[in-house]
N, C-alpha and C positions, 0 to 999 in steps of 0.2 A: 492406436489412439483415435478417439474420435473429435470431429471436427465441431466447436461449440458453435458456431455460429448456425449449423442445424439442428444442433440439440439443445441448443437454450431456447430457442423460438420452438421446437416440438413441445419441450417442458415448460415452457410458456413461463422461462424466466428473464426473460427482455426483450425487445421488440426497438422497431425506429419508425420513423414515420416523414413524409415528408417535408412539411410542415414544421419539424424541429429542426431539421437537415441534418447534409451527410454527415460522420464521423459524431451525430450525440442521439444513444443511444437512450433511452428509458427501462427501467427497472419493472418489471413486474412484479406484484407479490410475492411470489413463489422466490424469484429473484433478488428480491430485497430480502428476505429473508434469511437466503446466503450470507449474502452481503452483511448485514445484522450481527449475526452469529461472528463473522469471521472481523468486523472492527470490534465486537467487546472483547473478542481473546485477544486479539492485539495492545487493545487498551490497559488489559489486566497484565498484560505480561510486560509492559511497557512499566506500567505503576508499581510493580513489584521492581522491578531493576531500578528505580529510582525518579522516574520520567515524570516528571509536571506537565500538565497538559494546559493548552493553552488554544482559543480561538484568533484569527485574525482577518482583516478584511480580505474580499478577494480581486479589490481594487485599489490603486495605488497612483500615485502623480507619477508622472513619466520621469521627472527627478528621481525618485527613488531608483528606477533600473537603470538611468545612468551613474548614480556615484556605484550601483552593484556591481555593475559590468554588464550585465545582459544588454540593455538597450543598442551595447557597442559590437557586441559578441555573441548577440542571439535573436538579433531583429528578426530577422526575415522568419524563426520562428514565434512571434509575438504576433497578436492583434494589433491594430493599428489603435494611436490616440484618440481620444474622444476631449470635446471639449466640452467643458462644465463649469458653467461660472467664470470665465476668465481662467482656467487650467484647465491642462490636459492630465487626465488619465485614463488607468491604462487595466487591462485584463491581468492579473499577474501570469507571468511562466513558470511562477518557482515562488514556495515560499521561505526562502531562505535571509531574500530581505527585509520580512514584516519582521523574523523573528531576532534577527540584528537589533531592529527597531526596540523590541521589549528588552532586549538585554540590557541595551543603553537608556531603558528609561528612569534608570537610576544608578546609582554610584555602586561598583561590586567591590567585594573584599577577595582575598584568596581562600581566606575560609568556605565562599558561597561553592567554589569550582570544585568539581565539575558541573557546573550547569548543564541540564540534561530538560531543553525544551520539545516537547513531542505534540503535534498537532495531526490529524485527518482534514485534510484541508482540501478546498478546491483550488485547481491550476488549470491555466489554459492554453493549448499550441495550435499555430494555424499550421495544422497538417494540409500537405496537398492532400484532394480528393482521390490521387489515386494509389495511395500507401493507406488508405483507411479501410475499417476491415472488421465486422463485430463489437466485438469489446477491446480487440489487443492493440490496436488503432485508433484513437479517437482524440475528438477536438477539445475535452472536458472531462478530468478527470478527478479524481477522488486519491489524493496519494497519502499512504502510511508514513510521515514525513519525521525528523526529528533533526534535531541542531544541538549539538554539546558544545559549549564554552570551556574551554579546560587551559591550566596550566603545558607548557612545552612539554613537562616529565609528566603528564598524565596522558598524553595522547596514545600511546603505545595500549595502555592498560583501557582505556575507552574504545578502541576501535578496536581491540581483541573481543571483548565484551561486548560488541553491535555482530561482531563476526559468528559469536558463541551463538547468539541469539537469532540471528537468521537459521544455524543448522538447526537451534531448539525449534522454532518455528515450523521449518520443513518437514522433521520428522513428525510432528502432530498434524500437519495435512497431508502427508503423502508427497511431499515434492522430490524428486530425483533432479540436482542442477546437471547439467550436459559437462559443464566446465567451471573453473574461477579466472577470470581475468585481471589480471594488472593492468590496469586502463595509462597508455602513458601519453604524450604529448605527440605531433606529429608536424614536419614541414610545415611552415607558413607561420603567419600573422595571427592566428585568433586568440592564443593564447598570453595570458596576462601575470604579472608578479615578475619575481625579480630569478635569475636561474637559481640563485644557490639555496630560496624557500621551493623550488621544484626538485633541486636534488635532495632536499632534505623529507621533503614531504615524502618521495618518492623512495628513497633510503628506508624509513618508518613503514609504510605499507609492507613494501618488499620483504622486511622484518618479520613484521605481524603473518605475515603469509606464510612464513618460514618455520617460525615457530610453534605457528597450526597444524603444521603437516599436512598440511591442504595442496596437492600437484594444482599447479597453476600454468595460467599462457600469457605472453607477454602481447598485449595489443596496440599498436603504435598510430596515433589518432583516435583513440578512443578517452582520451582524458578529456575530461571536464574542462570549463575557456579557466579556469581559477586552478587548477588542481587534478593530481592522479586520484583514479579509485581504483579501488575492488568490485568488481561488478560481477553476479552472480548470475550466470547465464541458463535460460532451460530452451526447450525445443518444443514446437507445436504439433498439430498434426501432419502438419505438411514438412516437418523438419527446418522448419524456419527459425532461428535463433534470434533469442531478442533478452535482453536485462530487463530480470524480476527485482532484483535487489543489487543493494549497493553502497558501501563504505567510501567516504571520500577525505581526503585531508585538506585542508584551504586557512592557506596564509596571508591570503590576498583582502575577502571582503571583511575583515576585523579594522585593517588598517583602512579601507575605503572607509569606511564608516567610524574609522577614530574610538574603538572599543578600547575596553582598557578596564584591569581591577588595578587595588595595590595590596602589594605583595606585602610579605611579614617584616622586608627592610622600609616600609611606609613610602615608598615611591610609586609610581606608577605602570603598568608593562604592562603589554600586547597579550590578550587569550590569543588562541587557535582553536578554529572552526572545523568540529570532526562534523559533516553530515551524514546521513544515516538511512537506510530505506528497508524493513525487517522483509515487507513481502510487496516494495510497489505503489502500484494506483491497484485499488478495487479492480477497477474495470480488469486490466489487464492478469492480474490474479484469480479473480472465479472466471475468467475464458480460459485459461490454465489448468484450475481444479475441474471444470466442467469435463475437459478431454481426458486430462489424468484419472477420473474416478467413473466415466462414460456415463454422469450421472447421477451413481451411487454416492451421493457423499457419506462422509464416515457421521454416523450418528448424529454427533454435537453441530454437525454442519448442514445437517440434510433441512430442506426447508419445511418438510413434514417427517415428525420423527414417529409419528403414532398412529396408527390409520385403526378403527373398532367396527366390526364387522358383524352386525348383528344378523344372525340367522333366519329373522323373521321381523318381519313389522311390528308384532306386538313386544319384540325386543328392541326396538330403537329408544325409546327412552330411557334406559338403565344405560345402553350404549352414549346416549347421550348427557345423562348425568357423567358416567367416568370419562369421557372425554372433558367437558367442565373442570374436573377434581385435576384431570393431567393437564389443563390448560393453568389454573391457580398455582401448581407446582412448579411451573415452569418451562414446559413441554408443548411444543408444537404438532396438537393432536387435532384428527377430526372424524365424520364418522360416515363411513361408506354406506350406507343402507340398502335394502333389497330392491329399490325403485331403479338403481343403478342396476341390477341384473343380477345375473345367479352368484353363488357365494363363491364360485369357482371364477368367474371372469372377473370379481370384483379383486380377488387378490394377485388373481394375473395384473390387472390394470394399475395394484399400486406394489409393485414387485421390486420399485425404488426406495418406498418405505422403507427406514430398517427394521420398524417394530410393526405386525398386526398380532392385534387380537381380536381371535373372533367372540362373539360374545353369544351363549347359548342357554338354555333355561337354568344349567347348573352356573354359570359365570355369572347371569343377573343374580341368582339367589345370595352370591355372595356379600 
């Protein structure tokens, strides 16, 4: 496996700089273009299984992380407050409470559930400086994010369905997970709700696991401060294991925040909060793809899919008109010319490409 963080700066797909500091990386073209490709499949595959997409700010009053629970259970990973007007706010670590926020901005029925809110959203953690590291580490991220509102008896059938949909994911990039973890509570104080919504929560994963026929490991201190997950483990080049993805169950921040539909007996009752992550933050999943595919990304993903290699100067414009026709089409194409060198080093040089075409007096004529 090779190591992204010298092969995205060879391929000049992200860079850092001092000036922005440690742990926040920039995107370069090439790099953005990953990036591009790999949140529209997300989005469509999210949009097909049901998901409303939804924007939200990436700041918030420090109220807000304390009725969530972070502020009490996740400080020291938080930016500090800023003061604005007579309030403090605050960087989010999570968007799990803007999207609380939309749910309650109006009255739900049972008919609405399973609410299925899915955002790409920015979050922020004050990582120490020296756990940071490329892209698989960083201060600012980009996460594939999503929150279900659902009935107690739909929970089973939602989180199987976020479960389906991570392998569906993998297989169309090529991910191999190392493991699945049962993410469960451990010794001490950080964790929050009441024991018997943690055995329950925990009872339902456990289920869901079971019935996937998915071998799993049980990980103790790896639960969330609100809730057990599923956490979808891979490994880097150095064999370093870190969660790409992850199903969580949370019985906790519904009731912090006083959510509520009414049911078909016209009363009122508690959703539960499945949260959801198919492949991540960005960041940390194309420094993932970069090592799994040494570069080659699979067609749909490479950040140039079409390189035209016109055999002579007086064939660069027909080169460059069909480059044009595959750029309208939809295709990330461009065109190597002879000025770049013989027609032999030129396809050595783009051997990452998936498609060349060389273009010669019979290819213009066409």
């Amino acid at each position: 496996m090779h190591d992204h963080r010298r092969l995205g700066r060879e391929l000049e797909l992200f860079g850092t700089d001092p000036l922005t500091g440690t742990g926040l990386p920039y995107w370069l073209p090439a790099g953005a273009a990953v990036r591009h490709a790999l949140e529209e499949y997300l989005r469509e595959l999210e949009r097909k299984a049901g998901y409303q997409h939804v924007y939200s700010p990436v700041l918030g009053k420090r109220e807000l992380y304390e009725i969530s629970g972070h502020w009490s259970h996740y400080r020291d990973g938080m930016y500090p407050p800023m003061d604005l007007g007579g309030e403090q706010v605050m960087l989010r670590p999570s968007l799990c409470p803007h999207h609380a926020l939309i749910y309650r901005s109006r009255g739900r029925s049972y008919r609405e559930l399973p609410l299925r809110l899915a955002e790409l959203g920015g979050q922020y953690r004050a990582e120490l400086s020296g756990v940071l590291g490329g892209l698989t580490r960083v201060r600012a991220m980009q996460l594939n994010d999503a929150h279900i509102f659902c009935t107690p008896d739909q929970v089973a059938g939602e989180a199987s369905a976020a479960l389906a949909m991570i392998g569906q994911a993998y297989a169309a990039l090529g991910i191999d997970p190392v493991r699945y973890r049962l993410s469960l509570p451990g010794p001490g104080s950080k964790y929050v709700g009441t024991p018997e919504a943690w055995e329950r929560a925990t009872a339902m994963l456990t289920e869901i696991l079971a019935s996937s026929g998915l071998a799993y490991e049980v990980g103790e201190g790896e639960a969330a401060f609100y809730g057990p997950k599923i956490d979808v483990q891979v490994a880097d080049s150095s064999e370093r294991e870190a969660t790409l993805s992850t199903v969580q169950v949370d019985f906790y921040q519904p009731g912090q925040f006083d959510l509520h539909y009414i049911g078909a007996d016209g009363a009122r009752h508690r959703p539960v909060l499945v949260h959801r992550s198919i492949i991540g933050s960005m960041e940390r999943a194309v420094a993932h793809l970069i090592e799994r595919h040494g570069g080659a990304f699979p067609d749909w993903l490479a950040p140039e899919q079409l390189v035209l290699l016109p055999v002579t100067d007086a064939l660069v414009p027909p080169a460059v008109s069909a480059a044009r026709h595959a750029v309208e089409l939809g295709l990330r194409a461009r065109v190597a010319g002879p000025e770049l060198g013989t027609l032999g080093s030129r396809i050595r040089s783009s051997r990452l490409v998936p498609y060349q075409a060389v273009i010669g007096n019979r290819e213009a004529a066409v």
